[in-house]
ZADREN-171110 format. One line per 8 residues: number of its first residue (from 1); for each residue z, x, y of C-alpha. Coordinates in steps of 0.001 Angstrom, whole numbers, plus 524288, in hexadecimal, padded with zeros to 5 digits. Layout:
// ZADREN-171110
NUM = Z,X,Y  ...
// end
This chain:
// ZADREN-171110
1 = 94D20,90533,B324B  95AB9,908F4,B2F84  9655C,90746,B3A14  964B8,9189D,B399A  95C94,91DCF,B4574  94EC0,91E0A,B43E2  94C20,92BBB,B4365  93F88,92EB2,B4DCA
9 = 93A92,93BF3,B4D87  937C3,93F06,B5C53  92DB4,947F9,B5768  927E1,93BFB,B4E98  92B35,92FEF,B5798  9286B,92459,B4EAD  925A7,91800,B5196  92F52,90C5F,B4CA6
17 = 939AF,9015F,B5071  94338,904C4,B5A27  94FAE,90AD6,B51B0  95BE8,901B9,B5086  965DA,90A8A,B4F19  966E6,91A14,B513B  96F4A,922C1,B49FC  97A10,9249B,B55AA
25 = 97CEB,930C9,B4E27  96F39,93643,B5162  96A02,92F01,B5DFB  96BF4,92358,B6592  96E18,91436,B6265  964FE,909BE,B6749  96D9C,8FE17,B684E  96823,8F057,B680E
33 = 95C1E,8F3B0,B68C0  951A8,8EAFC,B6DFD  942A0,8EF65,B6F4C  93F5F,8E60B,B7934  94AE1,8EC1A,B83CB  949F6,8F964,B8871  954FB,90098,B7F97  95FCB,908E2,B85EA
41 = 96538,9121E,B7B11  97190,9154A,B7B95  97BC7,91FAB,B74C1  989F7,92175,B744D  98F3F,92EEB,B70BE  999DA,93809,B738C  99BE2,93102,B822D  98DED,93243,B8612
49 = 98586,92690,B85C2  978E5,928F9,B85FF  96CEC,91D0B,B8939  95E1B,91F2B,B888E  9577D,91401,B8FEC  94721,91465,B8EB5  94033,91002,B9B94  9390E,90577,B96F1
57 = 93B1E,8FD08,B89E8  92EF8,90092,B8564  92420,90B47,B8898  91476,90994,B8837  90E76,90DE9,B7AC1  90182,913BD,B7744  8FFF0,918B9,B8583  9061E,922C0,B90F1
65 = 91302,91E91,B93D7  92022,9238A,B9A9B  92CC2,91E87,B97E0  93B62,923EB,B9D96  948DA,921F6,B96DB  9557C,925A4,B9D0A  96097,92B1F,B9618  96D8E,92A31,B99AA
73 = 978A4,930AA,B960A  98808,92A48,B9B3F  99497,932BA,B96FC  99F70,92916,B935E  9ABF9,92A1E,B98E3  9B1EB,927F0,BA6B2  9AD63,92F47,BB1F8  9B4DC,9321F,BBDBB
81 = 9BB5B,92714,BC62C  9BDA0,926B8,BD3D8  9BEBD,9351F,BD0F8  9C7F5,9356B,BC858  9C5D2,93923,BB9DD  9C59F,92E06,BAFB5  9CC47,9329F,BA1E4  9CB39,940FA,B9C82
89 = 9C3AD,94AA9,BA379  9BAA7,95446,B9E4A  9C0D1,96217,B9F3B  9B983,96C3C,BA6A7  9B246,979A6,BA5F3  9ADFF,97CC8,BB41B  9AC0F,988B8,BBC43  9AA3E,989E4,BC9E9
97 = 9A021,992A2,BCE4B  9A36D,993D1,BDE8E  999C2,99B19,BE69C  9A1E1,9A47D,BEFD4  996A6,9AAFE,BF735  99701,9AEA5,C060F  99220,9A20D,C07F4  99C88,99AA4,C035A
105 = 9A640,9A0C0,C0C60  9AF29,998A7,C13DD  9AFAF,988D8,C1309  9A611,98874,C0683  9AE92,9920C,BFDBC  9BB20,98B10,C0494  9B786,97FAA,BFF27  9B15D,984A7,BF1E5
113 = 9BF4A,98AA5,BF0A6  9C66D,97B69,BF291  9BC55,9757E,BEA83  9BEC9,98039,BDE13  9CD8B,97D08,BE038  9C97C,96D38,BDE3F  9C389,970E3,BD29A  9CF8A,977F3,BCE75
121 = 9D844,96C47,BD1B6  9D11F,96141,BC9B7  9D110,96A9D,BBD0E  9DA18,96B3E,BB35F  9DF73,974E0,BA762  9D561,96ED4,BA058  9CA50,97251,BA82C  9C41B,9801A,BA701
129 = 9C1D3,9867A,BB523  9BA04,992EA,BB890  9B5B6,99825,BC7A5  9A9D4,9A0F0,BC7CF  9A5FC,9A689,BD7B5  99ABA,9ABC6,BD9BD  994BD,9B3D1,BE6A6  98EAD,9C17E,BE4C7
137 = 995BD,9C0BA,BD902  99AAA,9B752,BCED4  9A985,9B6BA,BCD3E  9B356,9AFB3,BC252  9BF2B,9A817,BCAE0  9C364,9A32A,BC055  9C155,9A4B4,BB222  9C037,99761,BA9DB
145 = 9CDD1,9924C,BA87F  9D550,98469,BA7FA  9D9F6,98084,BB5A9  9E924,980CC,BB300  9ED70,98833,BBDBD  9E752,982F1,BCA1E  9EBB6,98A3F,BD50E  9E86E,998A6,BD0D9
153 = 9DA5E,993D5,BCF4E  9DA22,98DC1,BDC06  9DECC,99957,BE2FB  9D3E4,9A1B1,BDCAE  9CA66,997E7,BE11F  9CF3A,99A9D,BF008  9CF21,9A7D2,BEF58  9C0B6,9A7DA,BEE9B
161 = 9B959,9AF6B,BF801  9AADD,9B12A,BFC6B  99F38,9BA52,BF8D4  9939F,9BC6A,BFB96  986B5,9B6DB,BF4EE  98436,9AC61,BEACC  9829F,9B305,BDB96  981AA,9A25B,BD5B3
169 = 97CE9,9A808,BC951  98598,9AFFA,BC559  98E39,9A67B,BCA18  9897E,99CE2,BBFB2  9896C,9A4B6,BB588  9986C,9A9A0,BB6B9  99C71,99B07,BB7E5  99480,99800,BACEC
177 = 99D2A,9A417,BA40E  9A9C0,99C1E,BA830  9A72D,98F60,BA40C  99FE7,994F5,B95BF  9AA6E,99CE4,B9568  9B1CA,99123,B92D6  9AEB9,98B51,B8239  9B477,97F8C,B8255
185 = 9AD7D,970B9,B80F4  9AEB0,963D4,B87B3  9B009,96A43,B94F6  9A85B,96954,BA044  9A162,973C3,BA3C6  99C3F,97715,BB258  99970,980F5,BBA40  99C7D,97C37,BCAEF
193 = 99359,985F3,BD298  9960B,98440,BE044  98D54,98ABB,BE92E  9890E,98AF5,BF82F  97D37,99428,BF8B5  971CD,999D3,BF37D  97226,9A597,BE6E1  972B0,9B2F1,BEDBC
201 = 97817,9BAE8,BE227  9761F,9BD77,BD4A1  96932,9B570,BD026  962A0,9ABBC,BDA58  95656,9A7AD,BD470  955A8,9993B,BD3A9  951EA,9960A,BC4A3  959F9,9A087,BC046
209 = 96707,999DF,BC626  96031,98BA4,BC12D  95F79,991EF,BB322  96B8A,99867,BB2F7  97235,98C3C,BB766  96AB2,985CA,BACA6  96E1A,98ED7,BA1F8  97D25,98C5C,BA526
217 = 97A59,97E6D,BA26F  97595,981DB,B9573  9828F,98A17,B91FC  98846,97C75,B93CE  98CCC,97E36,BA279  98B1B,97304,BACEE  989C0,97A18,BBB34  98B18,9717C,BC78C
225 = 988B3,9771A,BD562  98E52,9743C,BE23B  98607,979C8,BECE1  98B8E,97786,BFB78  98835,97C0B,C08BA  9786F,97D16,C0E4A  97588,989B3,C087D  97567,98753,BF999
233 = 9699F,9871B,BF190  96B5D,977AD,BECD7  95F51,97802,BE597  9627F,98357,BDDE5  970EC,97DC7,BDB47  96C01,97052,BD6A4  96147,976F1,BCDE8  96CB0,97DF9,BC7E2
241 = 974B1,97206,BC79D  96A91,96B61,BC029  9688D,974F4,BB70D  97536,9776B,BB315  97712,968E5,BB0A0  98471,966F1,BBAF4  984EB,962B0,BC9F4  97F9E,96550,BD612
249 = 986CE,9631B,BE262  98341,96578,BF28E  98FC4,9661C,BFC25  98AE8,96780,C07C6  999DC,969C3,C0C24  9A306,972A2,C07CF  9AE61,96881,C0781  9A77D,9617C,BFE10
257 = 9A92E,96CBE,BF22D  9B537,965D3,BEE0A  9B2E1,95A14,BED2D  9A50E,95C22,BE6D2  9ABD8,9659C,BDB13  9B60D,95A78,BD8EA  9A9FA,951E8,BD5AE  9A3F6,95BE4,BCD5B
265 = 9B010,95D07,BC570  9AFFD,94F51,BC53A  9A45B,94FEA,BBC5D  9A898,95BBE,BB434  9B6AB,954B2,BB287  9AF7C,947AD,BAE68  9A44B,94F22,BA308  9A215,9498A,B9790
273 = 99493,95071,B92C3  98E8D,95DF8,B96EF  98353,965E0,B9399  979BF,95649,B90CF  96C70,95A10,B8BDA  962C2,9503E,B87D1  95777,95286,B7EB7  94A60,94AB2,B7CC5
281 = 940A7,94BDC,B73A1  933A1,94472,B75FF  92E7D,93CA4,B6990  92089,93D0F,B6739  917CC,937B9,B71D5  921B2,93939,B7C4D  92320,941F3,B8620  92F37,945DD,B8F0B
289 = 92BE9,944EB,B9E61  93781,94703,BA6F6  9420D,94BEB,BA7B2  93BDC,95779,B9E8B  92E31,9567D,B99D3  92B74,95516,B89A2  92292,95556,B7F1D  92328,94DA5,B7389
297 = 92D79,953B9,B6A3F  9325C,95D01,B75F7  94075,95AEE,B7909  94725,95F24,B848F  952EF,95FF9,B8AF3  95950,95AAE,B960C  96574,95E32,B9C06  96D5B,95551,BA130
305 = 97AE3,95581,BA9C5  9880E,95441,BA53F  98D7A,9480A,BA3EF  99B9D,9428A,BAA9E  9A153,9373C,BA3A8  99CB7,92BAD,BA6E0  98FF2,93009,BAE49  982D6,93075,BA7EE
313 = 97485,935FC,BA895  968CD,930FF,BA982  95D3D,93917,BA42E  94E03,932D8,BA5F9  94384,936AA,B9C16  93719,93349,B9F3E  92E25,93339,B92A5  91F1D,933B1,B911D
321 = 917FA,92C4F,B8583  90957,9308F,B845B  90554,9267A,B7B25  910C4,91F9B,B71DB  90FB9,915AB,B67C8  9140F,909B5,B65FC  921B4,90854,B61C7  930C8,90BE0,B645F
329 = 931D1,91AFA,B634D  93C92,92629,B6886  93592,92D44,B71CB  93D91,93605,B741B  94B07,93DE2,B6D6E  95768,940C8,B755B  96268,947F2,B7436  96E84,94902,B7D79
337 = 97710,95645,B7B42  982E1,9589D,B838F  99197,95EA0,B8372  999C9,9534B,B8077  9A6C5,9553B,B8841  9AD43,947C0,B8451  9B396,94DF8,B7A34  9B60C,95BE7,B7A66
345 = 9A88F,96058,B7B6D  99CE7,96135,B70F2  9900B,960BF,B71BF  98915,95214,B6E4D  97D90,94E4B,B6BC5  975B3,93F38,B6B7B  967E5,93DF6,B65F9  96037,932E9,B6FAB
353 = 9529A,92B2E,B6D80  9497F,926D9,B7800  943F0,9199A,B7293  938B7,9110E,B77C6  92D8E,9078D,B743E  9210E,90A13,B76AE  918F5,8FDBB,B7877  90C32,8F747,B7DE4
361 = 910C6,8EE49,B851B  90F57,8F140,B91EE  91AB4,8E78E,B98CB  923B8,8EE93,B9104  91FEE,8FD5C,B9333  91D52,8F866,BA267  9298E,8F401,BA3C5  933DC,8F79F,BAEDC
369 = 93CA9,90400,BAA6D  94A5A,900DB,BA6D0  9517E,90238,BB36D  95A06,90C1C,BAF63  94FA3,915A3,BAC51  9483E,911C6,BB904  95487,9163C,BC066  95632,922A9,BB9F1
377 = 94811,9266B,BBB1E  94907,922DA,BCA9E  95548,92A6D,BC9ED  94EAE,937F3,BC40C  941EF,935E4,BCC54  94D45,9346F,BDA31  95074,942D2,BD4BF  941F7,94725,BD572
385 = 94075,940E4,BE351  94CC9,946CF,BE771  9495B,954BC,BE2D0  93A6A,95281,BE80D  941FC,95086,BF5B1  94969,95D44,BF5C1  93E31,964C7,BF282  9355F,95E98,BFB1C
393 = 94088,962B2,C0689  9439F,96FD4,C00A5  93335,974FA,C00FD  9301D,96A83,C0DDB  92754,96258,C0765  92E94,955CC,C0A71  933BF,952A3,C1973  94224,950E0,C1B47
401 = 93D06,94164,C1F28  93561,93FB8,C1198  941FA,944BA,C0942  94A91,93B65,C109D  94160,92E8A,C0D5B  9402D,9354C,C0018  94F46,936A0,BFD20  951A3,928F2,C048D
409 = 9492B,92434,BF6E8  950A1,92AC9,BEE71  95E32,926E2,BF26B  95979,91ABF,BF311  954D2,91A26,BE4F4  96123,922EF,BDF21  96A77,91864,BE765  960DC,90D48,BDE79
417 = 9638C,91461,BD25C  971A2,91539,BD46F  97301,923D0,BD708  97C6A,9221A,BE08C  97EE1,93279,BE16C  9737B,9365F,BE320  96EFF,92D62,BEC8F  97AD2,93103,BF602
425 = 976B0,93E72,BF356  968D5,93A81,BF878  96D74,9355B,C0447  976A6,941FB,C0796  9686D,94853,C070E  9620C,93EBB,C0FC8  96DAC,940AA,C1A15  96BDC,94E48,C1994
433 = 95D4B,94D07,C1D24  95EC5,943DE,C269E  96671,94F0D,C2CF1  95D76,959E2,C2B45  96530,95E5D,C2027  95AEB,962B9,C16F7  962D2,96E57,C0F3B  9704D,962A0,C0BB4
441 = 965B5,95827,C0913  95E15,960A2,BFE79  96A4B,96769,BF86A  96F1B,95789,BF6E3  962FB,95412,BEFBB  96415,95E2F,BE6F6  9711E,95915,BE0C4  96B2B,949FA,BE057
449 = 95E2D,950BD,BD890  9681A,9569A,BCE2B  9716E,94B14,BCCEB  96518,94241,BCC4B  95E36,94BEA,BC1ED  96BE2,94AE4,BB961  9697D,93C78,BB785  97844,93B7C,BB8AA
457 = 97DA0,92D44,BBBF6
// end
């Protein structure tokens, strides 16, 4: 063999030596490789490093067998310190989409008002700023402009009064005609929803506002929601959230809307790739279990959060062999996408191979799981426990008792794993609870199911 990649066909997987040294042109580099360790892959591009790590060194042969392999993805650069931002920052496009129905009158819309003027402070004239209201109807505050002059956007903000029901769709969509409004690269992009009740206007179904928060992801806009007071519909919020690939956040107070959007900016201010989609394609005898199912030769795509420099996602596949020979084979082709804004924006692209053995020996296909991939399987199975919880005390089919032993096991295991976050966000629930506070507990869980389902470290 030549020191070129060896080129597998996923479609033809072929049975052979493990390759030396890929084409870092065309996929990824296996360095120092040695077939009796289990192999972590790793790639280098464009401020992205990207490293495949397989379960297991080896997986059984000639026989049914299941194997996972994480993949993690870690934006280079500095992330914020003490909160203070380390080097260059990445310049913004963000609107604010501020519910002003009847509901919000008084304290809520007080303090939406100061936290909109926070925003306005920590911009700059490089940042792009729009303001979309919505109640009955949808209204523009403020066309997309640079924040150079401060103070005559603030005192819009405060001259906001309220209305009278909740039109969130329309809302969306005349945020969303701001920020596209907007053609120009390396920014990030993000729509801040901030809402404290239920859709009365305008469309209400359920999976319509899910898809129509999906389908601004896919014109290339992030949308995070802050939902605060008891009245708000958190699971339709963080379903949103989730599909629109940004944040979810409960505030139980008011007083807490600033300091919560100087966090999100935080993240915006810090971006370094948007819009991260990762493609596999099964290889012959393999099948794709979680997090989507696959055939053989069926890719499929997974959407994936944006990335802040210096933080990094995890992303399990769990992979089904029916009955594969002996031998090193790809079982599997990659492909990470995303909206590179390191540099001014552009879209890159990295070509990635899933590699095992297959063998017959049993102590080496029996073996423990790498550690690493143990974690971030225990991690993705906390968010199924978590979510199992809510629903159980959303339909009654748990007792408030049962999901307090349930989430004690879960923050106990997220604490093990090092998810520091999301285990304080586990025991805010289990306060709550212990209070009778059903509705805060649940609309708590919700955000620790979507930051857990992001695979974000």
């Amino acid at each position: 063999m030549d020191n070129r990649t060896q080129r597998i066909d996923p479609n033809r997987t072929q049975l052979g030596a493990p390759p030396q040294a890929f084409d870092p042109m065309r996929t990824q580099a296996m360095s120092a490789f040695d077939p009796l360790k289990t192999t972590a892959m790793t790639a280098a591009f464009e401020g992205i490093r990207v490293e495949i790590i397989p379960g297991r060194e080896a997986s059984m042969a000639n026989g049914p067998a299941r194997e996972q392999f994480i993949v993690e993805f870690t934006a280079g650069g500095a992330p914020t310190s003490g909160g203070m931002l380390t080097g260059g920052r990445t310049p913004l496009n963000v609107c604010l989409v501020i519910d002003r129905s009847g509901s919000m009158e008084g304290a809520p819309l007080e303090y939406a008002k100061q936290a909109c003027s926070y925003v306005v402070d920590m911009l700059g004239p490089n940042d792009i700023l729009s303001i979309v209201t919505f109640e009955e109807t949808v209204d523009v505050l403020m066309p997309p402009q640079r924040v150079s002059s401060k103070q005559p956007i603030k005192d819009g903000i405060q001259r906001l009064m309220p209305g009278n029901t909740t039109n969130l769709y329309d809302g969306l969509a005349l945020g969303a005609q701001q920020v596209l409004s907007v053609n120009e690269g390396g920014r990030s992009t993000r729509l801040v929803v901030l809402s404290d009740g239920d859709p009365t206007a305008g469309i209400k179904d359920f999976s319509a506002l899910v898809a129509h928060a999906g389908d601004i992801k896919n014109r290339g806009i992030t949308v995070t929601f802050l939902g605060f007071g008891p009245d708000y519909n958190e699971e339709l919020l963080a379903s949103m959230a989730k599909r629109a690939g940004g944040n979810y956040y409960y505030i139980p107070r008011p007083e807490m809307l600033p300091e919560v959007f100087k966090l999100e900016l935080d993240k915006m201010m810090t971006g370094a790739a948007r819009n991260l989609q990762l493609s596999v394609k099964p290889a012959r005898w393999v099948g794709l279990r979680s997090p989507q199912t696959a055939a053989e030769g069926q890719e499929v795509i997974i959407p994936l959060a944006d990335l802040e420099r210096g933080a990094s996602i995890q992303q399990v596949l769990d992979f089904e062999f029916k009955n594969h020979p002996l031998g090193w084979y790809r079982v599997a082709a990659g492909k990470l996408t995303y909206d590179d804004l390191s540099d001014g924006g552009g879209i890159k692209t990295v070509d990635l191979d899933f590699v095992i053995e297959f063998t017959a020996d049993s102590a080496r296909y029996s073996a423990p799981q790498d550690p690493r991939v143990a974690g971030a399987a225990q991690v993705a199975l906390a968010s199924r426990a978590v979510e199992k919880t809510v629903m159980g005390l959303k339909t009654g089919m748990i007792t408030q008792m049962a999901a307090v032993q349930e989430l004690q096991k879960t923050q106990m295991l997220l604490s093990q794993q090092g998810r520091a976050a999301e285990a304080q966000e586990v025991t805010m629930a289990l306060r709550a609870l212990q209070t009778g506070d059903t509705g805060q507990a649940e609309k708590t869980l919700m955000g620790t199911m979507l930051h857990l389902d992001q695979g974000k470290k």
